[in-house]
C-alpha positions as CSV (number, residue, x, y, z in Angstrom):
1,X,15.1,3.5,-12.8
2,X,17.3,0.4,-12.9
3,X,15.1,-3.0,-13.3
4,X,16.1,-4.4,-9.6
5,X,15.0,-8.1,-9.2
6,X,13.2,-8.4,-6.0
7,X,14.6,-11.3,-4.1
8,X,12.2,-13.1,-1.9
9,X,9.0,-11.5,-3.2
10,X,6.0,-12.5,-2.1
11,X,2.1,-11.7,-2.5
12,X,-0.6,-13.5,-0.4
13,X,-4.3,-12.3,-0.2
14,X,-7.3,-13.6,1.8
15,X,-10.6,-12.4,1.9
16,X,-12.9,-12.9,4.7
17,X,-16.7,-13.6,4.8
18,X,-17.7,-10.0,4.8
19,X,-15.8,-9.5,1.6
20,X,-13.0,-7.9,3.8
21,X,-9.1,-8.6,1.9
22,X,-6.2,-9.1,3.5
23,X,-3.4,-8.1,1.2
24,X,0.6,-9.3,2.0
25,X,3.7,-8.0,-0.4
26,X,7.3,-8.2,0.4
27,X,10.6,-8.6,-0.6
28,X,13.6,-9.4,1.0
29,X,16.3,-6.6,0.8
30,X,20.4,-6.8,1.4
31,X,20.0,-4.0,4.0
32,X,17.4,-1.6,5.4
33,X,16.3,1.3,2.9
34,X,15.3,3.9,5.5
35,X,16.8,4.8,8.8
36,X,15.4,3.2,11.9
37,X,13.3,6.5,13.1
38,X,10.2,8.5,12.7
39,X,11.7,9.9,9.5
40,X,12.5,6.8,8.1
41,X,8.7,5.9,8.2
42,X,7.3,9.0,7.0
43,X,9.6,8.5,4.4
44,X,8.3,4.9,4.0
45,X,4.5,6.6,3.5
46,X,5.7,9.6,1.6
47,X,7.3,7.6,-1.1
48,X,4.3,4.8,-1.4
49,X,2.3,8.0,-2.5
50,X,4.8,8.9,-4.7
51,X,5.0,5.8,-6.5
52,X,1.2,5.4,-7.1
53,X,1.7,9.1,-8.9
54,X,4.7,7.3,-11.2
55,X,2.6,4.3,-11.5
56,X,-0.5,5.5,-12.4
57,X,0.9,7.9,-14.4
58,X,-0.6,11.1,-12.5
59,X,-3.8,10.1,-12.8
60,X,-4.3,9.6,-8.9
61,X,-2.9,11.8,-6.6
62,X,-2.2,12.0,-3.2
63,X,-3.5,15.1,-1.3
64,X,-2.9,15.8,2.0
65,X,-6.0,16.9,3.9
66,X,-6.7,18.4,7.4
67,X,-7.7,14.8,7.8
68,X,-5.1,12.8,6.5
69,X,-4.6,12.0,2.6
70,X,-6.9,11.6,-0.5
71,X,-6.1,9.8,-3.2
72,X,-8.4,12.0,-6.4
73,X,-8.3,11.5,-10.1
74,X,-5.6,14.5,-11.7
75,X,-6.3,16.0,-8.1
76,X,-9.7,16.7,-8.2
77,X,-12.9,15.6,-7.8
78,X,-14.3,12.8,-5.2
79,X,-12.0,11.2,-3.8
80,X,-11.5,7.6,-4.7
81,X,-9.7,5.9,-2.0
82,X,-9.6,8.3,1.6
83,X,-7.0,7.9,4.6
84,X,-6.6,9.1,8.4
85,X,-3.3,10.8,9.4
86,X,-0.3,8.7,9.2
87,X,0.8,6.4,12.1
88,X,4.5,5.7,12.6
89,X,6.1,3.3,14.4
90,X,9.4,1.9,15.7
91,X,9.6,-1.2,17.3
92,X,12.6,-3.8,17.4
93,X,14.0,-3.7,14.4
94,X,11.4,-2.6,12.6
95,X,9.6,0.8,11.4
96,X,6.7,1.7,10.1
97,X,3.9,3.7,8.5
98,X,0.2,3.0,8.6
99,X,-3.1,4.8,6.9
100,X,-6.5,3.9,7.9
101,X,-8.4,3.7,5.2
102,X,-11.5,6.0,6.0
103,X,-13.5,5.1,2.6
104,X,-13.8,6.9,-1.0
105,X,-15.5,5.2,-4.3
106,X,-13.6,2.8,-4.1
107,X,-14.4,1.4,-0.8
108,X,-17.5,0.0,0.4
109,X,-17.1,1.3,4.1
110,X,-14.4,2.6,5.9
111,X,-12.0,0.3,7.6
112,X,-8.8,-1.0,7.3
113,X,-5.6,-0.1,6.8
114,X,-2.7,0.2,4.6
115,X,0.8,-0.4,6.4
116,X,4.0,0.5,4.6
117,X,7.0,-0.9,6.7
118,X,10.6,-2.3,7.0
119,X,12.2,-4.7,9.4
120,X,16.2,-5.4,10.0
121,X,17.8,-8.0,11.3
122,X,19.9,-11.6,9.4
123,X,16.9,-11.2,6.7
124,X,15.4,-7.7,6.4
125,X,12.3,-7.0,4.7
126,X,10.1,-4.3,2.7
127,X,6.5,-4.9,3.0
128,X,3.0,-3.3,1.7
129,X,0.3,-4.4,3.7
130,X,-3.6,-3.7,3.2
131,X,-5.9,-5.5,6.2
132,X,-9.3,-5.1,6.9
133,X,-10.5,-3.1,3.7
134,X,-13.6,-4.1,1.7
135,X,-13.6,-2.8,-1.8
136,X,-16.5,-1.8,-3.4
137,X,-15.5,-3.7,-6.7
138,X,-15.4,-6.8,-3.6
139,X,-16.8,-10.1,-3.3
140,X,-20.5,-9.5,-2.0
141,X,-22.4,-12.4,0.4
142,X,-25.5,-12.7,-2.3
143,X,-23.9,-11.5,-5.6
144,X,-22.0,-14.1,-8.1
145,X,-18.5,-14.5,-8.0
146,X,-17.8,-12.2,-10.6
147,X,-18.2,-9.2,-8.2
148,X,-14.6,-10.9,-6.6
149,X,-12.9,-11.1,-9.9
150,X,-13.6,-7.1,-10.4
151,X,-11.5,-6.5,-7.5
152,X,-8.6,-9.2,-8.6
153,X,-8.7,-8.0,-11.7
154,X,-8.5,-4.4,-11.0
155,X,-7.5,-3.2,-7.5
156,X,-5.5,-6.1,-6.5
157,X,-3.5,-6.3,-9.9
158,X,-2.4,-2.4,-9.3
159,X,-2.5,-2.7,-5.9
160,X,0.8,-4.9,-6.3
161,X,2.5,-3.6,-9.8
162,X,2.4,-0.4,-7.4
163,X,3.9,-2.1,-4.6
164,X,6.3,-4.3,-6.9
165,X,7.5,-0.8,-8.4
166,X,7.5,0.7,-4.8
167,X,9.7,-1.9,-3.5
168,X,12.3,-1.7,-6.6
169,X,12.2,1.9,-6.1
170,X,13.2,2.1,-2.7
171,X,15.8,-0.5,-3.3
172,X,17.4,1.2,-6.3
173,X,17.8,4.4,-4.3
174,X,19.6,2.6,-1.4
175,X,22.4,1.4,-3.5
176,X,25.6,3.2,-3.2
C-alpha cells in the first residue's frame, strides 16, 4: 500500500460527564472514494472492518451475526466490542454507514455508535466517527484520572492509527 499523506486530517475527542467519548477523524480527499448509493456505504462499513483485520494484524475480527457484527479475538471467544446491523444512508452529497455499538468487554454499556461516511461537494471528506460510547477502560465519576488515560492510551490510540490507515486505504484504491 502506497504511504498517501492525508490532507486535511483531523482528530478531535470529547468526553462527557458520564465518561461517554465523542470521537471525530477525517481527511480531506481530491474526490469521493465510493459511489454515492447504498453500495457505496456498505462498502464504506465493509472495508472499516477490513482494515481493523490489516491493522490489528488478525487478531480482531469482524463476524457477522444474526444481529449485526462482532468484533472477537482470532474469531473466537467473547466478543470484545459488539454492533447492531448496519445503517446506510444517502443524503445531499453525502453517504454513509453507521453501527450501534450494542456492548462487548470492551464497553461499559451499550450505546453509541460508530459512523463510517463520505461527503462530496468543493471539499469532500472521509470521516470515522464514534459518539455516545463509554469504554470500559473510560474515565469513571469517582475513580482517578488514570482510568481516562487507559482509554487514550489504548482504544483511542488504535481507534485512530485504524482510521488513519482506513482513510489512506480507501484513498490509495481510488487513484486511477
Amino acid at each position: 500500500m502506497v504511504q498517501t499523506e492525508l490532507h486535511g486530517w483531523r482528530s478531535v475527542q470529547g468526553r462527557g460527564p458520564d465518561g461517554a467519548i465523542d470521537s471525530d477523524e477525517r481527511v480531506t480527499v481530491l474526490r469521493p472514494v465510493v459511489e454515492q448509493s447504498v453500495d457505496g456505504a456498505r462498502s464504506l462499513g465493509d472495508r472499516y472492518w477490513l482494515e481493523v483485520r490489516r491493522a490489528s494484524r488478525g487478531l480482531l475480527r469482524a463476524r457477522r451475526t444474526a444481529d449485526g457484527l462482532e468484533l472477537r479475538l482470532l474469531g473466537r471467544g467473547p466478543a470484545v466490542l459488539r454492533f447492531g446491523r448496519p445503517e446506510t444512508a444517502l443524503g445531499e452529497g453525502e453517504v454513509s454507514c453507521r453501527y450501534p455499538i450494542l456492548g462487548g468487554l470492551l464497553a461499559r454499556r451499550p450505546g453509541g455508535t460508530i459512523s463510517l461516511s463520505q461527503t462530496a461537494g468543493d471539499e469532500p471528506q472521509l470521516r470515522a466517527a464514534v459518539t455516545g460510547f463509554v469504554p470500559r477502560l473510560g474515565l469513571r465519576p469517582g475513580l482517578p484520572d488514570w482510568s481516562g488515560a487507559l482509554y487514550d492510551r489504548l482504544q483511542r490510540r488504535a481507534h485512530v492509527a485504524i482510521s488513519r490507515r482506513y482513510f489512506r486505504r480507501l484513498i490509495d484504491e481510488a487513484q486511477p
